[in-house]
C-alpha positions in Angstrom: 0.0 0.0 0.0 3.1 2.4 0.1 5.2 4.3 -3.4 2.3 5.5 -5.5 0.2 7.9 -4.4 -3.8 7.9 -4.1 -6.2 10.0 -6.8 -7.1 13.0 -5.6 -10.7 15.0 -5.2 -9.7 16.8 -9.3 -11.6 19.5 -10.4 -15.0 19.3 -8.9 -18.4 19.2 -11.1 -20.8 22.3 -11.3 -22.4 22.8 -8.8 -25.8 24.1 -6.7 -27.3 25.9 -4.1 -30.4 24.8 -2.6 -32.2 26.7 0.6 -33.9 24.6 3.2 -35.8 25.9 6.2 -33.8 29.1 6.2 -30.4 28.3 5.6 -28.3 27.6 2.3 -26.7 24.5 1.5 -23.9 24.0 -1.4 -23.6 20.9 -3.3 -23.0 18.3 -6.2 -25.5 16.3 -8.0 -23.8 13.3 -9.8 -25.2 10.9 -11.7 -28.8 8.2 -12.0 -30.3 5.8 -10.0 -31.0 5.4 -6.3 -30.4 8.7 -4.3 -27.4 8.8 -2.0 -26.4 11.7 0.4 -22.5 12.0 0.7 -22.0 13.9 4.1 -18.3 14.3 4.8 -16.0 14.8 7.9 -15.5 17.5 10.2 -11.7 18.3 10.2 -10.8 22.1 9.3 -10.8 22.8 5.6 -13.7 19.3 4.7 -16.0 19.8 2.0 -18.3 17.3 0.2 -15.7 16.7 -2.5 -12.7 17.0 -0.5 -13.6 14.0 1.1 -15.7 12.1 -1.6 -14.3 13.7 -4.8 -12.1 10.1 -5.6 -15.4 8.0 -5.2 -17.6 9.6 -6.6 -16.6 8.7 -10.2 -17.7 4.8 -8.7 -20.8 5.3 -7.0 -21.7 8.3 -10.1 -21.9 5.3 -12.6 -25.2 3.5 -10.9 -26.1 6.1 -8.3 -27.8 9.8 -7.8 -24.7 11.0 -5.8 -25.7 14.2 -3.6 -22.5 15.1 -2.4 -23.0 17.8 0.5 -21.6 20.6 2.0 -22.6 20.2 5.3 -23.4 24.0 7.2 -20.6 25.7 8.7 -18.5 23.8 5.5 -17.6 24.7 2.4 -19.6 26.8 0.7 -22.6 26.0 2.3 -23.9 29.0 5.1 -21.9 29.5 8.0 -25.1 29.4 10.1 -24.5 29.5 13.9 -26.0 26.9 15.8 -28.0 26.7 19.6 -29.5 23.8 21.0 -28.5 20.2 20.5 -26.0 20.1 17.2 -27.1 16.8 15.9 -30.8 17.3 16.1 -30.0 20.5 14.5 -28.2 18.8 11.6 -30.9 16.3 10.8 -33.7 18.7 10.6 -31.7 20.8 8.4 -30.9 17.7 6.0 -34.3 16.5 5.9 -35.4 20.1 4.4 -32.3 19.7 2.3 -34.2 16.4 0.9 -37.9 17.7 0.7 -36.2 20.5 -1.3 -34.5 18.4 -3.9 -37.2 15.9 -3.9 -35.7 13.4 -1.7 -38.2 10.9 -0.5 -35.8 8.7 0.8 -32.0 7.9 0.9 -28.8 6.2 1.1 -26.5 7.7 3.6 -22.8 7.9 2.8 -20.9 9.5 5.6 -17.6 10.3 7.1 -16.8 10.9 11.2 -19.0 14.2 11.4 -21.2 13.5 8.7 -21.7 9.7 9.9 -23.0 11.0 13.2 -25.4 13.6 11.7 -27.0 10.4 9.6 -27.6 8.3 13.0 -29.4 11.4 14.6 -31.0 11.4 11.3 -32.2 7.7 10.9 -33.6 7.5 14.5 -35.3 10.9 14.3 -36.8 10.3 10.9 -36.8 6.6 9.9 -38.8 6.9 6.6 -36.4 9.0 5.3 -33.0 6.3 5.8 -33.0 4.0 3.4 -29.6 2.8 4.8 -26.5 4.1 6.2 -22.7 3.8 5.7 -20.8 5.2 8.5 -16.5 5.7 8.9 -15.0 7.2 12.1 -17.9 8.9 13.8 -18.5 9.2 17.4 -22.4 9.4 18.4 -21.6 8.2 22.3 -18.9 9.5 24.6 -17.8 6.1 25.9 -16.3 2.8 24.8 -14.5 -0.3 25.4 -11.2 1.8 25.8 -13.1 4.1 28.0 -12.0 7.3 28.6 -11.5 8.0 25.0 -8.6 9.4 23.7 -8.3 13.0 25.0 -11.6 12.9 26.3 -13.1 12.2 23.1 -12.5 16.0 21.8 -9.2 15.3 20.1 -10.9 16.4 16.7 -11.6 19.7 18.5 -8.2 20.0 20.1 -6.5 19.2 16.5 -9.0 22.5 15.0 -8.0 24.6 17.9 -4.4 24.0 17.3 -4.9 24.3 13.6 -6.4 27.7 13.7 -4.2 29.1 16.7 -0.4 30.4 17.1 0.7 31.7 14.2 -2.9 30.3 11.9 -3.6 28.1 9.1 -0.8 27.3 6.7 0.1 24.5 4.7 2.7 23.2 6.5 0.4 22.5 9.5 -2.8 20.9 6.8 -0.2 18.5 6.0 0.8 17.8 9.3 -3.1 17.2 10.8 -4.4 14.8 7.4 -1.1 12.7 8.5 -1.3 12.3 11.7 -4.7 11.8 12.1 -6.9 11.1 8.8 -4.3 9.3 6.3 -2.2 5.8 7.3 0.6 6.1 4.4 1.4 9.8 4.0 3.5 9.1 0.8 0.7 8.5 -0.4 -1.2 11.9 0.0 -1.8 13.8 -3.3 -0.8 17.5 -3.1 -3.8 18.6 -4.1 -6.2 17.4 -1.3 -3.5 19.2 1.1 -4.2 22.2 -1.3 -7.5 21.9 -1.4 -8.2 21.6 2.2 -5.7 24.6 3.2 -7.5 27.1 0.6 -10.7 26.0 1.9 -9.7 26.1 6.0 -8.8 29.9 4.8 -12.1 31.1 4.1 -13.0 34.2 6.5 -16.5 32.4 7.6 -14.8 29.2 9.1 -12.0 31.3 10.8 -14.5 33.5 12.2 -16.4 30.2 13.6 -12.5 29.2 14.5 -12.2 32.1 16.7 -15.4 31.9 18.7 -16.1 30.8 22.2 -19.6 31.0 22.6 -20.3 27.3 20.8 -21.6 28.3 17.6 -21.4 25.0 16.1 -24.3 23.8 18.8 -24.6 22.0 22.2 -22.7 18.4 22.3 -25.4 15.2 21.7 -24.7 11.7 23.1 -26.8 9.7 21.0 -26.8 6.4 23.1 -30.5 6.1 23.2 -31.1 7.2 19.8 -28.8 4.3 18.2 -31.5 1.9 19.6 -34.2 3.3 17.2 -32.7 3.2 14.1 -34.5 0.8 11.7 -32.2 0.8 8.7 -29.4 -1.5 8.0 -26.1 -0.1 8.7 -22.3 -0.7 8.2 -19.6 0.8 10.3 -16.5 0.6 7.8 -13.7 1.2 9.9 -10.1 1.8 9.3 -8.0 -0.2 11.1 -5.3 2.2 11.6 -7.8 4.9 12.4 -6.3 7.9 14.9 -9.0 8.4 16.7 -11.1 5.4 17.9 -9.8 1.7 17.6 -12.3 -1.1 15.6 -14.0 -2.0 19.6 -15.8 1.2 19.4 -17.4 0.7 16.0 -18.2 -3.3 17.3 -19.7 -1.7 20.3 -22.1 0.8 17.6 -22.6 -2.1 15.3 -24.1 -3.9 18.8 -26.0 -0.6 19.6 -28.4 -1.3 16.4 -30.6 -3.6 15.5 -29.2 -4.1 11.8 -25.6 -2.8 12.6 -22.6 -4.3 10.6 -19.0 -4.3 11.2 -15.9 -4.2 8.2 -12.7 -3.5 9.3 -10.4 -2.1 6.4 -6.5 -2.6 6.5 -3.6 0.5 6.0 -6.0 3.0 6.3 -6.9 5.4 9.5 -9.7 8.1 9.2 -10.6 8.7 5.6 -10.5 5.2 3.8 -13.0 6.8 0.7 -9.4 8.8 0.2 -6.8 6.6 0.9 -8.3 3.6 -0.8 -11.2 4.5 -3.1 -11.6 1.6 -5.3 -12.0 -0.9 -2.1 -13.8 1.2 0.0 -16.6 1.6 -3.4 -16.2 -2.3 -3.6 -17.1 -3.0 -0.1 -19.8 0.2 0.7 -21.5 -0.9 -3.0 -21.8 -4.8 -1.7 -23.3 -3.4 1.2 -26.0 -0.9 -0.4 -27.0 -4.4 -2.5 -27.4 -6.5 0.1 -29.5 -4.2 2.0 -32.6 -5.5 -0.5 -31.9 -9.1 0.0 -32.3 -9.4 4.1 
């Protein structure tokens, strides 16, 4: 898995704007068939296709690929948030879906995005078809209970990120290796290019800078896991910097339809690292889901 280097995002597709129960969300529309909601991770500079762009040309060739900017992100509106953050989220994305005509979805997701879709599927089960979820935390415990830094080392890597001397490449490069990516030969420049340029925009260092919690009040979801009714898979890296494969065993345990695949030389951002297995193994999943 080490000497050549993994595709990056490329240029992204056109894309849209689409506003939803007051706020704006950005994002691109790829391909036919079954409609599948891409919602990525939450690390400083993530957008839709920073995180999804070198999938998307596999699940593009069978699927309706809505691949999100998910608020705060990107260039989706850098709305401030009160209340509980994940409820929050998944009322948002379901007036995301009535806009667009969404009736009822796949789920894609990555660590942020993943725990949004859980909040999602227990708080609106018609609406979750199934769900696909890499390196999220929804409860604050685990097997290797207390988590690593408490469970906020995403939040501790953001603040360091952002603070002394600010965003700059050198330091993007740093945080993707240490913490998303297992073989940082293998890093394309342009995802750390893409990910810097974005982590400069003046809305998400203003968000950066603020104390008063605009991104929402912290949710444990441990009694929501218990109503979700779709199928699910947990696809974990096994490398992954953040929470070892027991915590994802524990989730898949935590639902009634959970699943657990545990993927080799990768850490938090397998659809990156390796595109072409994680597609293989996500797609047999989506399948299966109509042969229980």
């Amino acid at each position: 898995m080490t000497g050549m280097p993994s595709p990056a995002a490329g240029v992204p597709p056109e894309s849209r704007f689409a506003d939803a129960d007051g706020v704006r969300y950005h994002f691109h529309e790829l391909g036919e068939g079954p409609d599948t909601i891409f919602l990525h991770g939450g690390g400083p500079g993530c957008t839709g296709w920073s995180d999804f762009g070198p999938v998307a040309p596999y699940f593009s060739a069978g699927r309706r690929c809505l691949i999100v900017d998910i608020l705060q992100y990107g260039k989706s509106e850098k709305c401030r948030i009160s209340g509980p953050m994940w409820d929050f989220h998944a009322a948002k994305t379901v007036a995301f879906m009535d806009v667009l005509g969404v009736e009822r979805a796949d789920f894609v997701c990555n660590s942020w995005g993943g725990t949004i879709a859980l909040c999602l599927a227990a708080r609106y089960p018609d609406r979750v078809r199934s769900l696909v979820v890499t390196g999220s935390m929804p409860v604050f415990y685990g097997p290797l209970a207390p988590l690593p830094e408490r469970g906020h080392r995403g939040r501790a890597a953001r603040d360091v990120y952002y603070g002394g001397r600010g965003p700059t490449r050198e330091k993007m490069r740093e945080l993707i290796t240490r913490l998303e990516w297992y073989d940082a030969a293998r890093l394309p420049e342009e995802t750390v290019d893409m990910r810097w340029r974005q982590s400069l925009d003046p809305g998400e260092r203003e968000l950066a800078a603020m104390t008063d919690s605009p991104r929402g009040d912290w949710q444990d979801l441990t009694a929501e896991l218990g109503l979700v009714e779709a199928p699910a898979l947990f696809i974990w890296g096994r490398e992954d910097a953040f929470l070892t494969p027991d915590y994802p065993l524990m989730l898949s345990r935590m639902l009634r339809r959970g699943n657990l695949h545990v993927m080799d030389h990768v850490s938090h951002h397998l659809q990156e690292e390796r595109p072409a297995a994680y597609h293989a193994v996500v797609d047999g999943f989506l399948r299966s889901v109509d042969h229980p």
